[in-house]
N, C-alpha and C positions, 0 to 999 in steps of 0.2 A: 418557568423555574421561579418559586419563592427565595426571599433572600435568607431565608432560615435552610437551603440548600448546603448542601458540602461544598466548597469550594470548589470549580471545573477547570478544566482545559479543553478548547474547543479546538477544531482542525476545521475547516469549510473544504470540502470536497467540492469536484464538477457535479455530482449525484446527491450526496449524502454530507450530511454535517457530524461529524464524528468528537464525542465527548468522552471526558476521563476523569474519574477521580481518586484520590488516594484510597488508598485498601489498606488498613492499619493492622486486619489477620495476617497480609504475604507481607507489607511492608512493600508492595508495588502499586500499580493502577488498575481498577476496573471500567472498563470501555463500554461504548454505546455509542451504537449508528443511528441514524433518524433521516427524513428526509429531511432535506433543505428547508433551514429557520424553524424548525420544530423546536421545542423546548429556549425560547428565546429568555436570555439568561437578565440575572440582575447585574448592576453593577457589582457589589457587594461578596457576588460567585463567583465571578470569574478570575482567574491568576491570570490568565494570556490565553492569547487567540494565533491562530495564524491560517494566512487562506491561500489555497493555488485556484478555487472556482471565484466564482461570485459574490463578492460584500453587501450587502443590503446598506443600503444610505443610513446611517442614522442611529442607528441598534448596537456596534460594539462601540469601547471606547481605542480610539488610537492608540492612547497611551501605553495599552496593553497588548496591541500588536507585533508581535516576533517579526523579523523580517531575517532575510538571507544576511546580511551581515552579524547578525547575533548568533550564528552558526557555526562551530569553527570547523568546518570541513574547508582546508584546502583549496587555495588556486581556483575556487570557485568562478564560472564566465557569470557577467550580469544577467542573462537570457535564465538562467536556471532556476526552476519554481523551488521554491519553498518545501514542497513536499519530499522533491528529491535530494535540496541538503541536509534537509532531517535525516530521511530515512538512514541516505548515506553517509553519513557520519554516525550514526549507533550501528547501524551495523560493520562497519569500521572498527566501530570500539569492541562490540561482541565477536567478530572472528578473529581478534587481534593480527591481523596483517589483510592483503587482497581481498576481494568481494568483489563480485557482482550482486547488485539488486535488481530482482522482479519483483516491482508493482506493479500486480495486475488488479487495474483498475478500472475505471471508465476506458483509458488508456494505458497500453501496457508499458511501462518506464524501464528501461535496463540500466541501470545506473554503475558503471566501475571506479571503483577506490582503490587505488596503489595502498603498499603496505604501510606509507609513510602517511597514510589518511589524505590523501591529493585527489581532487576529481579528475578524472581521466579522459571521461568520456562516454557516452552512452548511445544506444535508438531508442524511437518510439516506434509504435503501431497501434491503431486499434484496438481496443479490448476487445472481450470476446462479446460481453452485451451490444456493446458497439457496433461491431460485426455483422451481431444476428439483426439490428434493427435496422443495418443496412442493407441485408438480403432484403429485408422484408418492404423495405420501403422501393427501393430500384425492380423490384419484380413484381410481376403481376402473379404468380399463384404460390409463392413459398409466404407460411405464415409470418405475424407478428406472437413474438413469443411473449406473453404476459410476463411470466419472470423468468430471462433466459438462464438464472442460474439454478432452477429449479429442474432437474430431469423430467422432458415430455416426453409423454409416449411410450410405448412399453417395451421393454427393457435395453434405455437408453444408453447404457455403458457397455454393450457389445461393440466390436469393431466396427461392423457391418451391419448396420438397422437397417430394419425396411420400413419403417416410418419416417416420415418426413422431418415431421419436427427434432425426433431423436440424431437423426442422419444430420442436419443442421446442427444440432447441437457438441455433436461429438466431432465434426469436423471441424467446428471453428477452436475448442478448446484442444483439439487433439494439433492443428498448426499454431497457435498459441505456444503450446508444450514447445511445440518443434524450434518456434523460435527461440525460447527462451536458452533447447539445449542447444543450439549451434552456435549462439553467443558465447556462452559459458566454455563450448569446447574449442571455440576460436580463440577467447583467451589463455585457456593453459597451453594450447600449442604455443602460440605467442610469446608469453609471460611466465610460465610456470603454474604451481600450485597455484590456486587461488579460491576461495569458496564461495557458496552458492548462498541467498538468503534469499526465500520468496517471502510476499507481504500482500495485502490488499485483497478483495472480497471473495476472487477468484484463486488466489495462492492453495489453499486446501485442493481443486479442483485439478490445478499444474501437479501438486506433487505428488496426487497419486501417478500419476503420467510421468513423470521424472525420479521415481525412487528406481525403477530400473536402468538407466544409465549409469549409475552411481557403482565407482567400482571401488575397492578396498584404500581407503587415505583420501577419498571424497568427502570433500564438508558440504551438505547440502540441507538445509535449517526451515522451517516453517516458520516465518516469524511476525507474529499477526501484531498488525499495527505499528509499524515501525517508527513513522513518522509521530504518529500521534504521542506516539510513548518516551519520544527525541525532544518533545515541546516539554511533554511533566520533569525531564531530566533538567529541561536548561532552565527552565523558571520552576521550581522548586516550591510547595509549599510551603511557609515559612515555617509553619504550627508543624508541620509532621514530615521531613527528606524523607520520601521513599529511597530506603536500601536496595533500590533494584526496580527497575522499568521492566523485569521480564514478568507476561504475564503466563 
């Protein structure tokens, strides 16, 4: 990154380094994944950082690190990454009451916010790349899937493949799905209403698989980037506030 750059906001994933900048057409952010330490920034670009993977020694500055107390979600416990007070707290602010968050990520995060923006509580599990590169490692004849978020095999989104790869693939994102909806349906038995926000690389892949559960007075939202677009919200361009983190 030259310091004649737009001004960024970075995220450090477990996988991927995730960057943002102001969009002065929407008045919101445009985003961008990389792998990890690509596009290593100037001082000069960057507004704030915030990490839940791994820091490189040396390369950001401190000073511009966001941490979980600059967050104001709620009764936060100290164990909770970064990524999930982000997220959950804009998505808080955008269902204005309850939520559950899916981030499906490296790991899938379910993050629940009361309507008073209080963390609640959550699971993890697995992502679904996760998953498949655990088949693949633990067994001796199921492949390594190059990019398991790519459909392999021919035609991977029937219920029933009889390809291997496809059959892997649809099963880990199809129990994926399953856990995200038995959460979700655990808390409204629970709690009552409350709505649904997925996010993270894999969320487009869940909610084809979860618009059917969805019945009449279901909020259940696609909301790509949550976290990262929760950091451009609380550090702020000075030069230009985006009117809105949706992108």
């Amino acid at each position: 990154m030259k310091a004649s750059d737009p001004p960024r906001w970075l995220l450090i994933g477990n996988s991927r380094w995730h960057w943002a900048w102001p969009d002065p057409g929407s008045g919101g952010v445009r985003v961008e994944h990389h792998p990890l330490g690509a596009h290593q920034p100037e001082a000069g670009a960057l507004l704030a950082w915030a990490a839940a993977g791994a820091v490189p020694e040396g390369v950001l500055p401190l000073a511009l690190r966001l941490g979980p107390a600059a967050v104001p979600l709620q009764d936060q416990p100290p164990w909770l990454g970064i990524d999930r007070a982000l997220a959950g707290w804009l998505a808080w602010r955008l269902a204005g009451g309850p939520v559950l968050v899916a981030d499906a990520g490296t790991v899938l995060s379910l993050t629940w916010v009361d309507g008073a923006g209080v963390f609640r509580g959550g699971r993890l599990m697995a992502g679904v790349a996760l998953q498949l590169r655990a088949m693949a490692a633990g067994t001796l004849a199921l492949p390594a899937l190059a990019d398991p978020r790519e459909a392999a095999g021919p035609d991977p989104d029937l219920p029933w493949p009889r390809g291997t790869e496809a059959a892997m693939r649809i099963g880990v994102v199809q129990g994926v799905a399953a856990a995200v909806l038995e959460a979700w349906q655990d808390l409204r038995r629970r709690e009552g209403p409350c709505a649904l926000m997925l996010t993270g690389g894999d969320g487009p892949a869940l909610m084809e698989r979860l618009s059917h559960a969805c019945t009449p007075g279901d909020v259940a939202a696609l909301e790509p980037d949550l976290a990262l677009r929760a950091l451009a919200e609380l550090r702020p361009c000075p030069q230009a506030r985006p009117r809105s983190v949706r992108i």
